[in-house]
C-alpha positions as CSV (number, residue, x, y, z in Angstrom):
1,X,-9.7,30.6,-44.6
2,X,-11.0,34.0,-44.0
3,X,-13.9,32.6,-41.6
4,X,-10.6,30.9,-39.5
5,X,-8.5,34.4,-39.7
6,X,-11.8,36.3,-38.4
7,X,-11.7,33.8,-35.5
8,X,-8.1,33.9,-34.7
9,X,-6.2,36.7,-35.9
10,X,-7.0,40.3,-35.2
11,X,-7.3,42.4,-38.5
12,X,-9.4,45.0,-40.2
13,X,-12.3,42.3,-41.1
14,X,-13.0,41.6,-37.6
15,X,-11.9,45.0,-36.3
16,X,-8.4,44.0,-35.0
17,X,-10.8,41.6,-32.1
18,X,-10.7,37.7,-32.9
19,X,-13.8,36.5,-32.4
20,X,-12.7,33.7,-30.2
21,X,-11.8,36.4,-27.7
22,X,-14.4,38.5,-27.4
23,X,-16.6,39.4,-24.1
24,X,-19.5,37.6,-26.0
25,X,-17.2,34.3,-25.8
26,X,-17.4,34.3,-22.4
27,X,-20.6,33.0,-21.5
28,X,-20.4,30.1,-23.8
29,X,-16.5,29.2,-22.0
30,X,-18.2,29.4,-18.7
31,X,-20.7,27.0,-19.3
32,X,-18.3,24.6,-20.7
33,X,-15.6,24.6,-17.9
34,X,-19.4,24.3,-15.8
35,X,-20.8,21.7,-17.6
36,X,-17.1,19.7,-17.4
37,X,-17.1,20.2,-13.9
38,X,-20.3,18.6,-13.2
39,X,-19.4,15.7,-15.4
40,X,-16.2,15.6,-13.6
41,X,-18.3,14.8,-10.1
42,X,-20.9,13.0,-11.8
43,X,-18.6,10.4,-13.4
44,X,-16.0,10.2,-10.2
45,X,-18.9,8.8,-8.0
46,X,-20.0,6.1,-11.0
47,X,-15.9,5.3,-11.1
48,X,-15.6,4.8,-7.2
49,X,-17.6,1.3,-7.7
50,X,-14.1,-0.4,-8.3
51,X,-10.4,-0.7,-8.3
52,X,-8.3,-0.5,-11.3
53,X,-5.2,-2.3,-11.6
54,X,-3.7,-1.2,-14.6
55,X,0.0,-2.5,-14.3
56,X,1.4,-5.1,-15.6
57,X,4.6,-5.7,-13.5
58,X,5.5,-9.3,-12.9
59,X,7.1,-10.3,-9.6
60,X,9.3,-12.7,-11.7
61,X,10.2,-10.0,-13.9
62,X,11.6,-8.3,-10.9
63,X,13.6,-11.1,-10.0
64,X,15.1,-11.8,-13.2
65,X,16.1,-8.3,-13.2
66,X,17.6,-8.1,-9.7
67,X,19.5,-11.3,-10.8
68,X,20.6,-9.8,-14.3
69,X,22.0,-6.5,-12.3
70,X,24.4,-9.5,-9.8
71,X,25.2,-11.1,-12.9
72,X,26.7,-8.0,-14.3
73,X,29.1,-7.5,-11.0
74,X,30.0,-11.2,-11.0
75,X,27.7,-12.0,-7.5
76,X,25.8,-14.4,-7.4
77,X,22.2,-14.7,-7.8
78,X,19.5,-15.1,-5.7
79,X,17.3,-17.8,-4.9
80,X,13.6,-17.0,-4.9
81,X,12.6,-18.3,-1.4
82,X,8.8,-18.6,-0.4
83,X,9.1,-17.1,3.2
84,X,10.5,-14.1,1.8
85,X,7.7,-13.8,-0.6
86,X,5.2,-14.0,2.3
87,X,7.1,-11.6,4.1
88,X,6.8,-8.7,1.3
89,X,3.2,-9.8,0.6
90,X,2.1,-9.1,4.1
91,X,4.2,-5.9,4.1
92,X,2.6,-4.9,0.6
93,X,-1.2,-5.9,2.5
94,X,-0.1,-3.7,5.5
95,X,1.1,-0.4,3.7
96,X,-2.5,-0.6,2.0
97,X,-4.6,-1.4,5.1
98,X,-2.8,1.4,7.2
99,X,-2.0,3.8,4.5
100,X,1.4,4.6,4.9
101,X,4.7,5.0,3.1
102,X,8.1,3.8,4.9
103,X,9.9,1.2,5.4
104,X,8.4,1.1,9.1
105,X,4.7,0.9,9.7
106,X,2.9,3.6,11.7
107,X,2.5,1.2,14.4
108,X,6.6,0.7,14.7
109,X,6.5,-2.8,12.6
110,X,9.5,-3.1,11.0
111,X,10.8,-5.0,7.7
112,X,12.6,-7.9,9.8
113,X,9.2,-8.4,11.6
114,X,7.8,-9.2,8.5
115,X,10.8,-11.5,7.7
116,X,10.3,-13.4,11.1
117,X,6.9,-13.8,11.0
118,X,7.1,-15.2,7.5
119,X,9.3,-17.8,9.2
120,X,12.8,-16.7,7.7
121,X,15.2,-16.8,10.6
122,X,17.6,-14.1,8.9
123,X,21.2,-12.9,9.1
124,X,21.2,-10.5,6.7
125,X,18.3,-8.4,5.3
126,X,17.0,-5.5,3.7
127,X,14.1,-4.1,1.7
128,X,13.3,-2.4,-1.5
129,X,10.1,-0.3,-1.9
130,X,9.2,1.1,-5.5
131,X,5.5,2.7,-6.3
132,X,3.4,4.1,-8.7
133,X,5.8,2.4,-11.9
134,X,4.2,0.2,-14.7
135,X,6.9,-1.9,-15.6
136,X,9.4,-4.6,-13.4
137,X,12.0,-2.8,-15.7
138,X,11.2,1.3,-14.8
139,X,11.4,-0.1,-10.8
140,X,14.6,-2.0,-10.7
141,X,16.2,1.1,-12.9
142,X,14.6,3.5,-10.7
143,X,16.6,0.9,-7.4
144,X,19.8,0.9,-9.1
145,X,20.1,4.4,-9.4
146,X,19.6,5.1,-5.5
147,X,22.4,4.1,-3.8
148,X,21.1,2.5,-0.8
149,X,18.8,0.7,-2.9
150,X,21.6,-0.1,-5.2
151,X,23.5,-1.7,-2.0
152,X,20.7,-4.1,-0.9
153,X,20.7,-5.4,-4.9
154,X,24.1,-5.9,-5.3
155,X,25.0,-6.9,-1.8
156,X,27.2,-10.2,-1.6
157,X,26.0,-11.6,2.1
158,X,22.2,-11.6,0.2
159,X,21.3,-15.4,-1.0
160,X,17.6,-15.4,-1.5
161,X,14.9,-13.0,-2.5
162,X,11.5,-12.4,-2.7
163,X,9.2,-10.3,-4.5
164,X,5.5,-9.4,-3.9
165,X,3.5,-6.8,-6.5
166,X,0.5,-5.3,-5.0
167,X,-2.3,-2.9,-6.4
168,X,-5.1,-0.8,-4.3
169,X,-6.4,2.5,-2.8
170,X,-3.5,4.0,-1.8
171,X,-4.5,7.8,0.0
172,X,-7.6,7.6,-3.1
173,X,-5.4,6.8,-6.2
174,X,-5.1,3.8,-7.6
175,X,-1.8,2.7,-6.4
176,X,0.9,-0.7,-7.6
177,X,3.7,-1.3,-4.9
178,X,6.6,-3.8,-5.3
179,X,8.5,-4.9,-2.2
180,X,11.5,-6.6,-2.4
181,X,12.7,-8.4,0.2
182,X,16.6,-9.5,0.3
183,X,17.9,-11.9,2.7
184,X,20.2,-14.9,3.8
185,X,19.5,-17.3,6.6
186,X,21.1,-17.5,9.7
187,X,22.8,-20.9,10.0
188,X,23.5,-21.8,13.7
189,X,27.2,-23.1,14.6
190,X,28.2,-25.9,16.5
191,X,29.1,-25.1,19.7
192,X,31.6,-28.0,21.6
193,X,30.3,-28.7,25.1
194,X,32.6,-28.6,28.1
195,X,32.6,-29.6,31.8
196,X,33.8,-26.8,34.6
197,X,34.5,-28.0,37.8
198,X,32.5,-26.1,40.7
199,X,33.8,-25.1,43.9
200,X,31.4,-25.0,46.9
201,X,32.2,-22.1,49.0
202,X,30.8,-22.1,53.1
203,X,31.1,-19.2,55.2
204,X,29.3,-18.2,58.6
205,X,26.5,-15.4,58.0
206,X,25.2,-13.2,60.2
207,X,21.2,-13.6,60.7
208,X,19.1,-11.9,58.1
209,X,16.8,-9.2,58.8
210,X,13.4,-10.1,57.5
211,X,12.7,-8.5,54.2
212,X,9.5,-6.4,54.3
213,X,10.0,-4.7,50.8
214,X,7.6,-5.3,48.0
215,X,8.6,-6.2,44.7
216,X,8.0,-3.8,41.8
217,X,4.5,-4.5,39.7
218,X,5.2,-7.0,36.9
219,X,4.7,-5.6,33.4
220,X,3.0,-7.6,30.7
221,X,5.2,-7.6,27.3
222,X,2.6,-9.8,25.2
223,X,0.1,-9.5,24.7
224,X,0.0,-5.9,23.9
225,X,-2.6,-3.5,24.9
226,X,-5.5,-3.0,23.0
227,X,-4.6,-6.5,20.8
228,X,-7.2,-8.0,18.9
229,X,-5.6,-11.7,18.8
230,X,-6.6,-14.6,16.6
231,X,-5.1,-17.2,18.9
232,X,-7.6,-18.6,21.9
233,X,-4.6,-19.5,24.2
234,X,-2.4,-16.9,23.9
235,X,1.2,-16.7,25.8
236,X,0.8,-14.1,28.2
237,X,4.4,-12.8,28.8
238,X,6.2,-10.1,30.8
239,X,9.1,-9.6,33.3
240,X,8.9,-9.3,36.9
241,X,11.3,-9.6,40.4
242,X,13.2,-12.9,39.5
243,X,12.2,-15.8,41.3
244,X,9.1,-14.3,42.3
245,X,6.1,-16.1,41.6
246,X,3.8,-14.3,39.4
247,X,-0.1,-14.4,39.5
248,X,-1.9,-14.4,36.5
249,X,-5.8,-12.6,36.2
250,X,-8.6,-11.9,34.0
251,X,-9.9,-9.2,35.0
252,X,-10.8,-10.7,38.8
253,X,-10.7,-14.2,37.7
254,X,-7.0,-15.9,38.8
255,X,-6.0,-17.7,35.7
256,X,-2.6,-19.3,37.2
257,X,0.8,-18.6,38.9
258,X,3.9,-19.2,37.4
259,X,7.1,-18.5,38.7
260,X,9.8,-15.3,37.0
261,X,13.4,-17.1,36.0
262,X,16.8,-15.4,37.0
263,X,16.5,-13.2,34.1
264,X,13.3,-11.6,35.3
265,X,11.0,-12.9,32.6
266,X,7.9,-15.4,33.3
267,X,4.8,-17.0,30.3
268,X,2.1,-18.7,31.0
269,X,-0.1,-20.0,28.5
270,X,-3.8,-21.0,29.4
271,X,-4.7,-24.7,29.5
272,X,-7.5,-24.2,28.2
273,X,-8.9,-21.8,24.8
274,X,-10.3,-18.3,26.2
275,X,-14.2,-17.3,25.2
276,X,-14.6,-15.0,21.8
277,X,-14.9,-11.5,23.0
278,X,-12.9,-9.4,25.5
279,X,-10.0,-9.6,28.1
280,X,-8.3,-8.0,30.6
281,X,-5.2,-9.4,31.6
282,X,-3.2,-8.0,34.6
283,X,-0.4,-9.6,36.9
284,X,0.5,-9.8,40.5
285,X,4.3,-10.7,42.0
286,X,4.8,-12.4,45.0
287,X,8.4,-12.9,46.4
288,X,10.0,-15.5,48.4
289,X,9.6,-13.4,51.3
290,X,5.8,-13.4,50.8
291,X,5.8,-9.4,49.9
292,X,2.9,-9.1,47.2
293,X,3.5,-6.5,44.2
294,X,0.7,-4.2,43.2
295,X,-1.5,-5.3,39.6
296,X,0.6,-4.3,36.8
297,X,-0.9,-1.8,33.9
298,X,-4.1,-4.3,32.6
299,X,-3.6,-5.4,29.0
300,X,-6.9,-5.2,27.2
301,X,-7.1,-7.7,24.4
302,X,-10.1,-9.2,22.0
303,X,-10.1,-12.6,21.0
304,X,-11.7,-13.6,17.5
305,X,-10.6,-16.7,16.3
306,X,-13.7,-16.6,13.4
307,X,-12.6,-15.3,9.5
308,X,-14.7,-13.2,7.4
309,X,-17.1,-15.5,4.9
310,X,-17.2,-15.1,1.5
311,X,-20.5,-15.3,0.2
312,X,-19.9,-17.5,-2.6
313,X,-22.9,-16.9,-4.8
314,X,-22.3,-13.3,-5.0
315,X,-18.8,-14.1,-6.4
316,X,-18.7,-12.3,-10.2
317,X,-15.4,-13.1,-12.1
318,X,-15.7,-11.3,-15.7
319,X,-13.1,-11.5,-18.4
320,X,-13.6,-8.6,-21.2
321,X,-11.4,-6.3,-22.6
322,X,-10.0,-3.2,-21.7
323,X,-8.2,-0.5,-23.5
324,X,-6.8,-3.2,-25.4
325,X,-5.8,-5.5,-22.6
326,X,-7.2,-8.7,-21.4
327,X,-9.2,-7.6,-17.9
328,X,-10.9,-9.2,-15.3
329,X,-13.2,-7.4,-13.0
330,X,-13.8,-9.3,-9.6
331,X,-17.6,-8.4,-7.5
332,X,-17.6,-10.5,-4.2
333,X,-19.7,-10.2,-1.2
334,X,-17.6,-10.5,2.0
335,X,-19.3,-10.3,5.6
336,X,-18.4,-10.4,9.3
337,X,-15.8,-7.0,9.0
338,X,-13.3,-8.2,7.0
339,X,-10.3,-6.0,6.8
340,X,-9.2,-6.3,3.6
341,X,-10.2,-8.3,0.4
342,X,-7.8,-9.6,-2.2
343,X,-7.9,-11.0,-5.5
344,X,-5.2,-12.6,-7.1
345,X,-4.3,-14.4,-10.4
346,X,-0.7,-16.0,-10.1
347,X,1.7,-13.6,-8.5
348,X,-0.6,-10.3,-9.6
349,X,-2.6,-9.3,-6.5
350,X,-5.5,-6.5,-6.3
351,X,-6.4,-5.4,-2.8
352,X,-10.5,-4.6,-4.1
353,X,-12.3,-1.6,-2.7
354,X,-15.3,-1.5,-0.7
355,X,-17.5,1.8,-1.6
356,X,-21.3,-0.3,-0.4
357,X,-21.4,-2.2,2.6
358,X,-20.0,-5.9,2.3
359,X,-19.5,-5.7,-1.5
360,X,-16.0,-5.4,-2.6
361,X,-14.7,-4.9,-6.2
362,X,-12.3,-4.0,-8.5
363,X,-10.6,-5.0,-12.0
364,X,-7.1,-6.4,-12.5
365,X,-5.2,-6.1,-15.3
366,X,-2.5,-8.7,-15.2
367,X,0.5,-9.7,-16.8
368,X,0.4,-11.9,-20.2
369,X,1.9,-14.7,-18.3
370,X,-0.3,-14.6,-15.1
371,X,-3.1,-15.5,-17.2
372,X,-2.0,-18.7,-18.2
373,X,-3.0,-20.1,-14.2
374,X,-6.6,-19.6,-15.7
375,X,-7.6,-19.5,-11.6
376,X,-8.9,-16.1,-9.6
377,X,-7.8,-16.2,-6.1
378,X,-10.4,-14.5,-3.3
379,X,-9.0,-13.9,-0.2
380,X,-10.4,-11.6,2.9
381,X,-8.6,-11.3,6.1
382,X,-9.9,-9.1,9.4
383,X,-7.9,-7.3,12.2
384,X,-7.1,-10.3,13.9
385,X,-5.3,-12.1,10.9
386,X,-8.2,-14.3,10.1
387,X,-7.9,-15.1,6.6
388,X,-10.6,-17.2,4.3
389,X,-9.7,-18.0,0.7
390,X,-11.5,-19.5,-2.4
391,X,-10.9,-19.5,-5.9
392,X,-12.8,-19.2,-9.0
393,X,-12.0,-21.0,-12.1
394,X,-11.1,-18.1,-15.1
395,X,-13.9,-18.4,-18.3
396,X,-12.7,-17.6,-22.2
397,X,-12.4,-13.7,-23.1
398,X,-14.7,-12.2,-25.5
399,X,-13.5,-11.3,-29.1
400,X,-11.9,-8.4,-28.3
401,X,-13.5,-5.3,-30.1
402,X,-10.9,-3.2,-31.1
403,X,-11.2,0.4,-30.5
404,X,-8.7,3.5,-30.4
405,X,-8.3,4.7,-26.4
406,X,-7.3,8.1,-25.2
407,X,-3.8,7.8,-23.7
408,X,-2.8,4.9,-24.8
409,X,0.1,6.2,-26.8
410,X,1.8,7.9,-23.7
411,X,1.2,4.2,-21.8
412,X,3.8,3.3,-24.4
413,X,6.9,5.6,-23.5
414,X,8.8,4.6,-20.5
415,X,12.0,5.9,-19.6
416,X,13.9,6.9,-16.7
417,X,10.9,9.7,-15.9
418,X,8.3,6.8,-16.0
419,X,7.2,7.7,-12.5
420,X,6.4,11.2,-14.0
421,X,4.9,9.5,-17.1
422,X,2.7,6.8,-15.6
423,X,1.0,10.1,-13.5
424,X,0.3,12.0,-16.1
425,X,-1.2,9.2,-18.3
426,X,-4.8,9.6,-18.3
427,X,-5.8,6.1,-16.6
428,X,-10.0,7.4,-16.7
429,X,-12.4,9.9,-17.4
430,X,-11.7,12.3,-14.5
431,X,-8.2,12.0,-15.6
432,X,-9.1,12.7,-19.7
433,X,-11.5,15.8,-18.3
434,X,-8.8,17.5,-16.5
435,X,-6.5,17.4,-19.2
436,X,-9.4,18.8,-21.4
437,X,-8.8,22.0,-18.3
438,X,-5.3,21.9,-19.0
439,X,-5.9,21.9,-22.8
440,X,-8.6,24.3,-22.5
441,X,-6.4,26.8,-20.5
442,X,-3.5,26.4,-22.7
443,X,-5.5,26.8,-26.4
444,X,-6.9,30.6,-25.1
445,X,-3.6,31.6,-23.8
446,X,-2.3,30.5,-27.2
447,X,-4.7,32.8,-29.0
448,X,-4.1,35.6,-26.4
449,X,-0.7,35.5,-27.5
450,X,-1.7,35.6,-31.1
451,X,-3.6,38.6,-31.2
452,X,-1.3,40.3,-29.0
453,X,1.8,39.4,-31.7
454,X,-0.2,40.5,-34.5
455,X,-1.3,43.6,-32.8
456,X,2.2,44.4,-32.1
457,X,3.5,43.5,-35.4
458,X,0.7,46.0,-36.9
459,X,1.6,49.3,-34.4
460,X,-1.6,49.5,-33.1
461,X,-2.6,49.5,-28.9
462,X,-5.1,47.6,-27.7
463,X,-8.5,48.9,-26.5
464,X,-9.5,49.6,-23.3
465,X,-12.8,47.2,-23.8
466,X,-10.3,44.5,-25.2
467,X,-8.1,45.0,-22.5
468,X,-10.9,44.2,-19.8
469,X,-12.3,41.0,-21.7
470,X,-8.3,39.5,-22.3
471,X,-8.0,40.0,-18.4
472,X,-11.4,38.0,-17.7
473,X,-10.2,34.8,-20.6
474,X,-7.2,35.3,-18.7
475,X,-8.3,34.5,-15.7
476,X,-10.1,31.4,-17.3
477,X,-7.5,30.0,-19.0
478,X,-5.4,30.2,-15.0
479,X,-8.7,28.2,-13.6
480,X,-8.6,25.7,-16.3
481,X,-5.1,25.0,-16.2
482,X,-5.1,25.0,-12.6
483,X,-8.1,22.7,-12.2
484,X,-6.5,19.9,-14.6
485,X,-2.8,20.1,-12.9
486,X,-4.2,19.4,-9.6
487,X,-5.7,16.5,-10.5
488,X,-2.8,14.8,-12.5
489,X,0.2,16.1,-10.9
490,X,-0.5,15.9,-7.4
C-alpha cells in the first residue's frame, strides 16, 4: 500500500510529488503514446487487406418489423415483392460505388429510377435509408421516430415492399446500409373507345411563299453523353422539328434517317449490333421544305457488352470463427476492370474491397439464419452494368475456440443511441489503440486531479518545478485523448 500511495498520492514520503507525475515520467509516456502510434499505422495497413462485415441485420427482419409497426395501426401489411428488392439492391450497390449519402445519387438518379429499372411500374413510392445500425430492430426504431420516415411505413396506398442490406467501404469505414423501398403498382384502367365524327373543312388559300428557314439542330436525349452502355444496338433518341426527317451519324458515317412525329420526338435503333469500343453519335434535321438543320451536340458513348471474369481458381471461401461469431472471409481474383465485387450468402451482401490489383476481399459476418443456404454468392459487375456471377458451395466451421474479445460487451447494449453505440464499439485494433489514447489521457488527468485535491486538502501550494511538469502531462493527456476521439467519434 505504501509503494501505491508513493505513486499516486502526494505526501511527506514522496515529498508531496507522486511519482507517476513527475518530469522523470515523461520520457517513458512519450515513448508509449510513440510506440502506440507506430503500431497504430503498422497494423492499419495489415487491416486494409479486407472488408469486415460485422452486422447481423436480416432483410426479413426488417420486413417483419415494418409489418409489425402496420399491424399495430390496423393497415395492412406489405407484400415482399422481388422488383422492389432489386430496386433497393442496386440503390444499396450505387451509394457504395459513388460514395454518397441521399436519397438522390450524385449523378441526379433518383429512387423511382431504381423502382423502374427494377421493372416495378409504381403509383406510389418512397424510400427508407438507415446506416451504420447493427440490428433490423435499432433501424426500423430509429424510422419510426422520424416523421417522414414514419409516413412512408405506415402509409396506407403502400402494398409491397422490399428490403436490401448492404455492407462496404463507405468514405474508409466499414459501413452496413439498409434501403427500404415502399411501393404499390400502378394498375391501368379501362378506357371505353368511342367514334367522333370529322368534319372536312375546304377553303381557297392564297399561294405560299417558299420557306427558306432552317429547322433548329436536333438534340439527342439518349444516349447520354459520355455513356458507357452495355447494349450493342442502343435506341438513339432525341427531339427535333416535327415531321422533319432526321439523319442519324457516327461520327461521319450515316447510320439512317428516320422521320420526328407531331410531338417532336424521333428513335432509331441500329439494324445491326455496333463494334466494342467508342462512338460518336450526332444528328441532322431536314424539313419538308428541304432546309437542312446544323449537327446537334455529338453524344460520345462506349460500348462494352463483355463482363468482368472471375478467376475461379483463385476463389478462397473460409469459414472460422470470429469474436465469437460464425465468419466467412471471401479472396477472389476478378479481372477486366470490374466496378464492384459482391459476395453474398442469402439476403446478407458484402460489397469486398480491392487494396492489390484484381484481388478483392473481405469477411462477412452473417445472420444465424443466412447460413442455413450453406451457398457463397460472387458477383462482379463494371461501369457498363455487365454483371458475372458464381457461387461457391459453404464447407463445415471449425470447433470454435472460445476466447474473451475486447468490446464485445458494449456489442451487447443497444438502445435508442445504438448509432452512437455501434461507433464507439471497438470493431479492430486501430479502434482498441485509440481508446488505449482516450484511456491513457483520461488515467493522468485523473491523477492530476488527485494530487491537486490532496494538495489542497493539506494547505500547501504547489512548486514552481511541479507546476511546469503538470503543464507538460497535461498537454499529454489533451494529445491522447484527442488522438483516440478522432478516430472513434468522427
Amino acid at each position: 500500500m505504501r509503494s501505491l500511495k508513493k505513486l499516486f498520492i502526494p505526501h511527506s514520503g514522496n515529498q508531496f510529488h507522486p511519482h507517476l507525475i513527475r518530469f522523470r515520467m515523461l520520457a517513458l509516456y512519450c515513448l508509449v503514446l510513440i510506440v502506440s502510434q507506430f503500431a497504430l499505422g503498422f497494423f492499419s495497413d495489415i487491416s486494409k487487406t479486407k472488408a469486415i462485415a460485422a452486422t447481423a441485420i436480416s432483410s426479413q427482419e426488417i420486413v417483419n418489423l415494418t409489418n409489425l409497426e402496420r399491424q399495430k395501426r390496423e393497415l395492412p401489411l406489405l407484400k415482399e415483392n422481388e422488383m422492389l428488392k432489386k430496386a433497393a439492391y442496386e440503390k444499396g450497390l450505387d451509394m457504395f460505388a459513388d460514395q454518397y449519402w441521399a436519397h438522390v445519387a450524385s449523378d441526379g438518379t433518383t429512387p423511382w429510377d431504381f423502382i423502374l429499372q427494377a421493372g416495378y411500374d409504381y403509383l406510389y413510392a418512397g424510400e427508407n435509408l438507415a446506416k451504420d445500425f447493427t440490428t433490423a430492430e435499432g433501424a426500423v426504431n430509429a424510422w419510426m421516430h422520424s416523421p417522414s420516415h414514419r409516413d412512408n411505413i405506415i402509409n396506407s396506398e403502400f402494398q409491397d415492399i422490399g428490403v436490401a442490406v448492404v455492407t462496404g467501404q463507405f468514405k474508409g469505414s466499414e459501413t452496413t446500409i439498409c434501403v427500404q423501398m415502399l411501393g404499390s403498382l400502378f394498375q391501368q384502367k379501362t378506357v371505353e373507345s368511342f367514334s367522333s365524327s370529322e368534319t372536312t373543312l375546304s377553303q381557297s388559300l392564297p399561294e405560299a411563299k417558299p420557306d427558306v428557314t432552317s429547322p433548329q439542330p436536333p438534340i439527342i436525349l439518349k444516349p447520354q453523353d459520355q455513356a458507357i452502355l452495355n447494349d450493342p444496338q442502343p435506341a438513339i433518341e432525341g427531339i427535333s422539328e416535327s415531321y422533319a426527317t432526321v439523319a442519324i451519324y457516327d461520327q461521319d458515317l450515316l447510320l439512317g434517317e428516320v422521320p420526328a412525329d407531331s410531338q417532336n420526338a424521333f428513335s432509331y435503333r441500329p439494324p445491326e449490333p455496333f463494334p466494342e469500343g467508342g462512338h460518336v453519335f450526332s444528328a441532322i434535321a431536314t424539313d419538308q421544305a428541304g432546309n437542312a438543320s446544323g449537327p446537334s451536340f455529338p453524344a460520345s458513348v462506349v460500348i462494352d457488352t463483355l463482363a468482368p471474369f472471375i478467376d475461379l481458381g483463385s476463389l478462397e471461401v473460409t469459414p472460422f470463427w470470429r469474436m465469437g461469431e460464425k465468419a466467412i472471409e471471401v479472396r477472389v481474383v476478378v479481372l477486366s476492370d470490374p466496378d464492384q465485387a459482391v459476395a453474398r450468402i442469402g439476403d446478407f451482401t458484402l460489397i469486398l474491397t480491392s487494396y492489390q490489383k484484381d484481388l478483392y476481399e473481405g469477411v462477412l459476418v452473417p445472420p444465424t439464419e443466412a447460413l442455413n443456404q450453406n451457398v457463397v454468392f460472387i458477383s462482379a459487375k463494371d461501369r457498363a452494368g455487365n454483371e458475372v456471377e458464381t457461387k461457391s458451395s459453404l464447407s463445415a466451421f471449425p470447433e470454435p475456440n472460445p476466447q474473451l474479445y475486447a468490446g464485445s460487451i458494449l456489442g451487447e447494449f443497444m438502445s435508442r443511441s445504438e448509432n452512437i453505440i455501434n461507433k464507439l464499439k471497438p470493431k479492430s485494433f486501430q479502434e482498441n489503440i485509440r481508446f488505449f489514447y482516450i484511456l491513457f489521457g483520461l488515467v493522468l488527468v485523473l491523477l492530476f486531479g488527485v494530487d491537486s485535491v490532496s494538495l489542497n486538502l493539506k494547505g500547501m501550494q504547489r512548486q514552481s518545478s511541479h507546476s511546469l511538469t503538470h503543464a507538460v502531462f497535461f498537454g499529454l493527456s489533451l494529445l491522447g485523448i484527442i488522438f483516440g476521439s478522432m478516430g472513434v467519434i468522427l
